[in-house]
N, C-alpha and C positions, 0 to 999 in steps of 0.2 A: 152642105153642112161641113164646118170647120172638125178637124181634129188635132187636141192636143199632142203630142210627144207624151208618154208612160216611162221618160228614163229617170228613173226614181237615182237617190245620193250611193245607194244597197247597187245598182246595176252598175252606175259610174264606178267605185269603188274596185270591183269584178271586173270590170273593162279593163283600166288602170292596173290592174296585176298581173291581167294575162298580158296584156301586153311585157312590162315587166319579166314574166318569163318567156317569153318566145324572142323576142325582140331584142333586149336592151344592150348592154355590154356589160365584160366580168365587173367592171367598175361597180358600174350602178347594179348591179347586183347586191355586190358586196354592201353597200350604202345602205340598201334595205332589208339586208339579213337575209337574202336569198341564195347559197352559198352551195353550190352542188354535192353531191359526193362521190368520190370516185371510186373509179371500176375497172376492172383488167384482169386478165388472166393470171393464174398464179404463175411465177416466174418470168413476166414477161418485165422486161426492162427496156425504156425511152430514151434514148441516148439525143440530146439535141445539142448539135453543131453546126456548124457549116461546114458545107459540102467539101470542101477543100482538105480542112480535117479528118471528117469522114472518109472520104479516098486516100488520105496519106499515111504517112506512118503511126502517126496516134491514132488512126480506126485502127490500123492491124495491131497494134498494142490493148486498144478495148476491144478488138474479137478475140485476141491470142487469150486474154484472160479471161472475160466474161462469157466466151461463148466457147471456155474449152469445154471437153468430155466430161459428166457428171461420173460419176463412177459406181459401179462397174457394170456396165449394159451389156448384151450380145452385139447390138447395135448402134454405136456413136449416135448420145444425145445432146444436147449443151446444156450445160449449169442452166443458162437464162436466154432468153429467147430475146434477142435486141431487135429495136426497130429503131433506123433512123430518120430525125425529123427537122428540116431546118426552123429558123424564128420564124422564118415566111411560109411553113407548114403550117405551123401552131396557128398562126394570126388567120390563116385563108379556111379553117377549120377549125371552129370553139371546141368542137369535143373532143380536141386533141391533147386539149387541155384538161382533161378528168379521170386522165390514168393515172395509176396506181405510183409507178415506180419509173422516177426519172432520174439521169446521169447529165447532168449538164457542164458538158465541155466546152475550155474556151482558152484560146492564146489573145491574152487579155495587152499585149504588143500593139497589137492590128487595131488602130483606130478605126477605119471602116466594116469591122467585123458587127455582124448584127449580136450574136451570141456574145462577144465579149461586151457588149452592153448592154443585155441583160444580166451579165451576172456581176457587171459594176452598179448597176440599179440596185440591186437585189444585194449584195453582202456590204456596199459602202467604198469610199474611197480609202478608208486608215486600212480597211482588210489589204487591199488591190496593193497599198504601197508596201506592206508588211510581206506580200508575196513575193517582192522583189527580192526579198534576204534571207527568208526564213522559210524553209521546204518546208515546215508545219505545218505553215500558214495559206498552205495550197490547194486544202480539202477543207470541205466545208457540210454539213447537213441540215438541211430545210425541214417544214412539213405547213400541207395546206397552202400553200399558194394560190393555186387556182379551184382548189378543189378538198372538199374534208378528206381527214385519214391517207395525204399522200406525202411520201418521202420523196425527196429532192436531195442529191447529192451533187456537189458541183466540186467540179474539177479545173483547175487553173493556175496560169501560170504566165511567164512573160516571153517563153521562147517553145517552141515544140518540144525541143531537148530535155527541158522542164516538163513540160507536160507530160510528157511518154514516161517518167521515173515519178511523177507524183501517180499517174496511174497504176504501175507497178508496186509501188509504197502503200498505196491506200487501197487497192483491192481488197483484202481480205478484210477489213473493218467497213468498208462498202457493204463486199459481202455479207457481211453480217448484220448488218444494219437490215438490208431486204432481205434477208432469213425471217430474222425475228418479224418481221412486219405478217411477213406469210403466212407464221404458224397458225393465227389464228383459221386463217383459211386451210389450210394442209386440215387442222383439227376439224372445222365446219365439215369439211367433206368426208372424212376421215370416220367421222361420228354420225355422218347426218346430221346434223343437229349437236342435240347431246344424247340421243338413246344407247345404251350400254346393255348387254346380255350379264346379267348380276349372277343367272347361273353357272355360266362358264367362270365369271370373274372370281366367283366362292369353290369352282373345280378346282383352279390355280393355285388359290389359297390354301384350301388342304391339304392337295397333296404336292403341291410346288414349294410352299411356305412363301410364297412372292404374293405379293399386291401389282396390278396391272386393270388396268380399265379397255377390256373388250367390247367392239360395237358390238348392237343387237343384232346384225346379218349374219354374226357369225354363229355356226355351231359348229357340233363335235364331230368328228369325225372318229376319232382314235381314244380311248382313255385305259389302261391297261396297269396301270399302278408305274408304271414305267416311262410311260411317252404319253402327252396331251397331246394331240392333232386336232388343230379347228380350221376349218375354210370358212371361207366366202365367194359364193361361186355368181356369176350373171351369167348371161350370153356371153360376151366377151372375154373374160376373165377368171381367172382363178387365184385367190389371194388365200395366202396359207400360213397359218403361225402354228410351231413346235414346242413343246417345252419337255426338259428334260433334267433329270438332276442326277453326278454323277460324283462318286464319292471322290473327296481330293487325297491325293497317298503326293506328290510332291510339285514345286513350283516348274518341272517339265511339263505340267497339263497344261499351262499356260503360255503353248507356243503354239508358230504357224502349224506345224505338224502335229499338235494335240487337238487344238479346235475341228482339224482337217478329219481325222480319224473319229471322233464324234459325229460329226455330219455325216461322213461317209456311210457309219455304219449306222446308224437311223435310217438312213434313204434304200441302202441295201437290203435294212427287216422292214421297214412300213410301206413302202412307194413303190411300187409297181405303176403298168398299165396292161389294156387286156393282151397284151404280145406274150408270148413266152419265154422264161428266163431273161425279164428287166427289171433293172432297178434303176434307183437317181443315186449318182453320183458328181463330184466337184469336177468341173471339166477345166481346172487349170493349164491345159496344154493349148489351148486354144487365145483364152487371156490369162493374163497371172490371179493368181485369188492376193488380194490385197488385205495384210494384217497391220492393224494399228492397238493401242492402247488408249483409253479413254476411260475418266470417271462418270458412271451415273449416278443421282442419289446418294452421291458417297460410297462407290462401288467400284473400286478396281474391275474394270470390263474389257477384255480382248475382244476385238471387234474385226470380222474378216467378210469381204467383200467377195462376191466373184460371182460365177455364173454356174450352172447345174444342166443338166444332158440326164437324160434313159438309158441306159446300157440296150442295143440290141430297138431300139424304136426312135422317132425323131420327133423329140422333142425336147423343148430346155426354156431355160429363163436366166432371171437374175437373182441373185438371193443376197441376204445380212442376218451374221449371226451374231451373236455374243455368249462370252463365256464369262460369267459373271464370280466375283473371288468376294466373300465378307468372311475375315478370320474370325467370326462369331461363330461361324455354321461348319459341319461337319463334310456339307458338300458343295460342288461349284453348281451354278444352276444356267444350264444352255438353252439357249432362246434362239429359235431361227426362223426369218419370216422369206417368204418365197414367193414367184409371183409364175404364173403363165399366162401371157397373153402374145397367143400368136399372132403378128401383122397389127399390133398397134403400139404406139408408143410409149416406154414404160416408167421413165421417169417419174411423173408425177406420183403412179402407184407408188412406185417405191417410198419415195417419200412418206406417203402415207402407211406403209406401213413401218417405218423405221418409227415415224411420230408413232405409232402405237406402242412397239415395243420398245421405244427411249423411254416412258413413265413407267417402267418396271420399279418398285422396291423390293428388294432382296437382302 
């Protein structure tokens, strides 16, 4: 007895797509609207060149910048986490191609350079000839090449000597370019989600007079008419935010030495541990505590970096305060977020909790 074949146009159809996604190339992907989206670690950044570069002085020029100290840890961390990938990486590996944040360098000189043609495919010949005169015209920003929601920034030039000073030149607008991409994620993780503790957020508001959006992991620890204290505690971790309001009598509070005596003496009345006679205080002698100025929301905000210790017990972290000035209000209002996590790396937290205490209004 014969039997027909059952591959119905519905089976073909389904055959024809998976193959499409397993199989095909970013081309024919793209051709039919199949378009990935990409994924990577927060801070992690792709630098693709050839190797040559990569070992010579324009890599030590993209580590010296991109992967120097984030500030201020107990224990050197880097801004951004580089990996390097030649085109012959990319190409021998598709999913090398669906990261997040790429740096792509090229001494666009080197006719036989793979990298310097991809990024003469990719930005055109009037760019490549206009690099030759004009350091402008040496940085460049992408997005979605190979993949949804990814930033590409390309770096080039016609000699190394070029390149190493366009790298230098455009860092920080780099940088901020993968900041901003981040935040969403810093905030995703930051928040879970979007769940928020509304009762802590209306604690702050009455008697902080500030608006601030607190996750729901957190609660209270401390409320006193004087000092808010909320954690957030796991296994590993201890994430800490302070609020404090302190009358203003002159523009002296608004130095290294004012913010300093603030904190000090918070950690000296609220923070202990179970040891006898400790408290937290600013352990500047070990690294410097780093003061800057900075607007939020329209806020004059002294902003000071540095790390924190137990008096008398061992233990410590990294901390960011702010000491926030609106000549509307009759006092300054001090915000400071802390972290303890012994033996893991603490960068990311930070971040996260600075993203929380940066949407302050005051």
């Amino acid at each position: 007895m014969n039997h027909k074949s059952q591959f119905s146009p519905a089976s073909a159809l389904f055959f024809f797509l998976l193959l499409l996604a397993t199989a095909c190339t970013d081309d024919v992907k793209r051709s039919v609207g199949i378009i990935p989206t990409a994924y990577g670690k927060i801070n992690d950044v792709v630098v693709v060149t050839d190797k040559r570069i990569w070992d010579g002085p324009v890599g030590d020029t993209l580590r010296y910048y991109y992967s120097a100290a984030y500030p201020i840890l107990p224990t050197p961390e880097p801004i951004y986490d580089l990996r390097f990938f030649s085109v012959e990486d990319l190409n021998n590996e598709p999913l090398r191609k669906q990261l997040k944040h790429y740096l792509i360098v090229g001494n666009l000189s080197e006719s036989d350079s793979p990298v310097g043609q991809l990024i003469r495919d990719d930005i055109g010949e009037e760019k490549v000839a206009a690099a030759k005169t004009d350091p402008k015209m040496r940085s460049l920003v992408g997005r979605d090449k190979w993949a949804k929601d990814q930033v590409l920034i390309y770096q080039y030039a016609h000699s190394d000597d070029e390149l190493i000073e366009s790298i230098k030149n455009n860092f920080a607008p780099a940088a901020k370019r993968f900041d901003k991409d981040n935040r969403g994620r810093i905030e995703a993780t930051a928040f879970f989600g979007d769940e928020v503790n509304r009762a802590l957020m209306e604690e702050v508001k009455t008697k902080m007079d500030a608006e601030i959006r607190i996750p729901r992991k957190y609660f209270q620890a401390v409320s006193d008419g004087d000092v808010i204290w909320m954690r957030m505690e796991t296994d590993a971790i201890s994430n800490n935010l302070i609020f404090h309001r302190v009358p203003y009598t002159d523009k002296k509070q608004l130095s290294k030495e004012g913010i300093k005596a603030i904190r000090d003496s918070i950690g000296r009345k609220y923070i202990t541990t179970s040891e006898a006679n400790t408290y937290m205080r600013i352990n500047d002698v070990d690294l410097p505590m780093y003061v800057s100025a900075r607007t939020i929301n329209n806020n004059y905000v002294l902003e000071a970096r540095g790390i924190w210790d137990i008096v008398n017990d061992y233990m410590g972290g990294p901390f960011i305060s702010y000491l926030i000035y609106n000549p509307d209000k009759k006092d300054l209002l001090f915000i400071d977020a802390f972290l303890h996590a012994p033996g893991k790396d603490k960068r990311n937290y930070m971040q996260q909790l600075e993203y929380i205490i940066s949407g302050v209004k005051y």
